[in-house]
ROBA-210338 format. One record per residue (C-alpha): residue number from 1; residue in three letters; x, y, z. Coordinates in Angstrom, 2 decimals. Example, Ala and Ser with C-alpha at 12.3 -4.5 7.8 and 13.67 -1.06 7.14 Angstrom:
# residues 2
+------+------+---------+---------+---------+
| zavo | loti |       X |       Y |       Z |
+------+------+---------+---------+---------+
|    1 |  Ala |   12.30 |   -4.50 |    7.80 |
|    2 |  Ser |   13.67 |   -1.06 |    7.14 |
+------+------+---------+---------+---------+
This chain:
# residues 110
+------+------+---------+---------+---------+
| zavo | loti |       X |       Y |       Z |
+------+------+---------+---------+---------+
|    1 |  Unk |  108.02 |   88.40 |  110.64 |
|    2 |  Unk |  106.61 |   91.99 |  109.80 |
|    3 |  Unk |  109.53 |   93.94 |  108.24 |
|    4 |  Unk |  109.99 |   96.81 |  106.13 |
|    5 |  Unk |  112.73 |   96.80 |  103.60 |
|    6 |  Unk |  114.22 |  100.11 |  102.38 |
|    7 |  Unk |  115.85 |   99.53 |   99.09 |
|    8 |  Unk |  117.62 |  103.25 |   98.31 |
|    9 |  Unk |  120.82 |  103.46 |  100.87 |
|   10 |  Unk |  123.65 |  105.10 |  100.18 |
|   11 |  Unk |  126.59 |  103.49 |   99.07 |
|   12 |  Unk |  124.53 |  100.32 |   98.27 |
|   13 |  Unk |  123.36 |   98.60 |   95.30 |
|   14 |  Unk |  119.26 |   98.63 |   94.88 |
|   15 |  Unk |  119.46 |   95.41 |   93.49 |
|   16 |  Unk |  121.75 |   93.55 |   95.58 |
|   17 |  Unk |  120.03 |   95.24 |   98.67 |
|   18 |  Unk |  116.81 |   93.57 |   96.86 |
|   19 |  Unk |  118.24 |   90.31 |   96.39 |
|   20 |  Unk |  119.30 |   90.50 |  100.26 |
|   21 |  Unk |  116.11 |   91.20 |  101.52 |
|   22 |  Unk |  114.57 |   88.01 |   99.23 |
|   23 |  Unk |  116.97 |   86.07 |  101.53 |
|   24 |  Unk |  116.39 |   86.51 |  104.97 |
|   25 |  Unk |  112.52 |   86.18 |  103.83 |
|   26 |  Unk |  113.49 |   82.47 |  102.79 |
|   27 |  Unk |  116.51 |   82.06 |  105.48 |
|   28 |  Unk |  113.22 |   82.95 |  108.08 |
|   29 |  Unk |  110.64 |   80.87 |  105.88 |
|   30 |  Unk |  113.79 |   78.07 |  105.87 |
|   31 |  Unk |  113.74 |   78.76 |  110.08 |
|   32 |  Unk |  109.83 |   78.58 |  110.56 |
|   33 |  Unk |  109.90 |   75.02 |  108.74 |
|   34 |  Unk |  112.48 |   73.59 |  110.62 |
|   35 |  Unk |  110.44 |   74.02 |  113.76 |
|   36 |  Unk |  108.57 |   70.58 |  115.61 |
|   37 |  Unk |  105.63 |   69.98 |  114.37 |
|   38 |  Unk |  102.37 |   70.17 |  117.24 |
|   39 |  Unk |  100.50 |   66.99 |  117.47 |
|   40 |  Unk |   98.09 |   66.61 |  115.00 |
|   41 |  Unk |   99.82 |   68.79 |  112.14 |
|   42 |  Unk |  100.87 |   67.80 |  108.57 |
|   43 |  Unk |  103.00 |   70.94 |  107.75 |
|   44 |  Unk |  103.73 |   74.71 |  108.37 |
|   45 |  Unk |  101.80 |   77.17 |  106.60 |
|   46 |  Unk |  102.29 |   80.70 |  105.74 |
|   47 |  Unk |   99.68 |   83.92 |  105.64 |
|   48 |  Unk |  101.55 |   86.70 |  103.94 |
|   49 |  Unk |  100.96 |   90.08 |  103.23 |
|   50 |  Unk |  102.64 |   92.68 |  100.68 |
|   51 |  Unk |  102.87 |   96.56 |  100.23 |
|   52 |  Unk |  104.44 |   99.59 |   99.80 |
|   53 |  Unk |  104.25 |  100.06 |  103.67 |
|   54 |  Unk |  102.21 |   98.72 |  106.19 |
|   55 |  Unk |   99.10 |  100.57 |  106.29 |
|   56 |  Unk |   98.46 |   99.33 |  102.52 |
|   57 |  Unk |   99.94 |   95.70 |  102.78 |
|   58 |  Unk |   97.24 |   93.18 |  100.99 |
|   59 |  Unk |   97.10 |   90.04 |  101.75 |
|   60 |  Unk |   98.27 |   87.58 |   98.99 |
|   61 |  Unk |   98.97 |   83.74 |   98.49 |
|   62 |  Unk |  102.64 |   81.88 |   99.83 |
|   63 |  Unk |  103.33 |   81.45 |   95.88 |
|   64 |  Unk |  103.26 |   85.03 |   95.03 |
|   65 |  Unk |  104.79 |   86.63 |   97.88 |
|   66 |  Unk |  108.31 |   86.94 |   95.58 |
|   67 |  Unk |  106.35 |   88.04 |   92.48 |
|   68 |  Unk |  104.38 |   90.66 |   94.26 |
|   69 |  Unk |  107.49 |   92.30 |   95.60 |
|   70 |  Unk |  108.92 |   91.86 |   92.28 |
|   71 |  Unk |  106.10 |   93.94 |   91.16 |
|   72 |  Unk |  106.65 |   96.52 |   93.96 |
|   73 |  Unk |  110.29 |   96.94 |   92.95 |
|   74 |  Unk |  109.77 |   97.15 |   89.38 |
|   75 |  Unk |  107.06 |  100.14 |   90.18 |
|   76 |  Unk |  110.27 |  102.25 |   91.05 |
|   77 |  Unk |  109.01 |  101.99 |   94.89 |
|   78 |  Unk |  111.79 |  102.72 |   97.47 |
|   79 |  Unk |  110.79 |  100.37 |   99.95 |
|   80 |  Unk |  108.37 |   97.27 |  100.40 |
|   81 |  Unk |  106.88 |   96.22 |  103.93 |
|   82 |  Unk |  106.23 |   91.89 |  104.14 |
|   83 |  Unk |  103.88 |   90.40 |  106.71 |
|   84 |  Unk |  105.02 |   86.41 |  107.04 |
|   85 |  Unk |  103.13 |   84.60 |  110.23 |
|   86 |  Unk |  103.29 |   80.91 |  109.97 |
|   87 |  Unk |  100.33 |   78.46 |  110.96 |
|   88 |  Unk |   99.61 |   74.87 |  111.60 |
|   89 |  Unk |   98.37 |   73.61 |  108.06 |
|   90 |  Unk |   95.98 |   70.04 |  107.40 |
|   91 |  Unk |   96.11 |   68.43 |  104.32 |
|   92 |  Unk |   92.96 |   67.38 |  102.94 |
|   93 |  Unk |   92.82 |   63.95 |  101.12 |
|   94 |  Unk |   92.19 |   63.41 |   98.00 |
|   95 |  Unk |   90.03 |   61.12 |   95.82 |
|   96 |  Unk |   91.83 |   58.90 |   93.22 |
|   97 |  Unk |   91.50 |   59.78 |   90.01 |
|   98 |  Unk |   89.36 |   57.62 |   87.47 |
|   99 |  Unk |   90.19 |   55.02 |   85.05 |
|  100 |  Unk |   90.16 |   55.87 |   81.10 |
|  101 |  Unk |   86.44 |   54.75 |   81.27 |
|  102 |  Unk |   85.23 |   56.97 |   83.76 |
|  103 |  Unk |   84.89 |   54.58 |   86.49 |
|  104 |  Unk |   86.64 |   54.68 |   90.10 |
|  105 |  Unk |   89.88 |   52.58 |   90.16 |
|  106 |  Unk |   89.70 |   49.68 |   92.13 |
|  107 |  Unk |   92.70 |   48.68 |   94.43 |
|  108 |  Unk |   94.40 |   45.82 |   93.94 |
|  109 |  Unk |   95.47 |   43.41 |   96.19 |
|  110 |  Unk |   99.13 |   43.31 |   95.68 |
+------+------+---------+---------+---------+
């Protein structure tokens, strides 16, 4: 999804044409994760990019794509441009924690 969203139109509210851009970026997030799975993947991933427009769209993390356009809005900007492509994604596995005595917990047998 590469979209820019203009946010001054006339006869419409900036905020609630704000809030309706937010959702079709989750309705197509929403879409994306709904789709099979390849063999050999644990989830759907998501590089994003923000900006005013494209030519200055950074690239930022999943968790701040709403924050950053947040930002954008709150700037006074009259439009934002949003990059979503989603990507097969691995998760890595991690190591149990220790025990209170700094030791590596050992599994029990039940």
């Amino acid at each position: 999804m590469r979209k820019t969203y203009t946010l001054n139109i006339e006869g419409k509210n900036r905020d609630r044409l704000l809030e309706a851009s937010k959702h079709d970026i989750r309705k197509y997030l929403k879409r994306e994760r709904n789709k099979t799975l390849p063999a050999g993947v644990d989830y759907w991933d998501f590089d994003t990019k923000s900006g005013v427009d494209e030519a200055s769209a950074v690239v930022i993390p999943y968790g701040d794509l709403f924050s950053s356009i947040d930002a954008l809005v709150a700037d006074g900007g009259d439009q934002f441009y949003v990059e979503v492509v989603s990507k097969p994604g691995h998760r890595s596995v991690k190591a149990p924690p220790p025990d209170v005595w700094g030791k590596p917990r050992e599994e029990s047998g039940t």
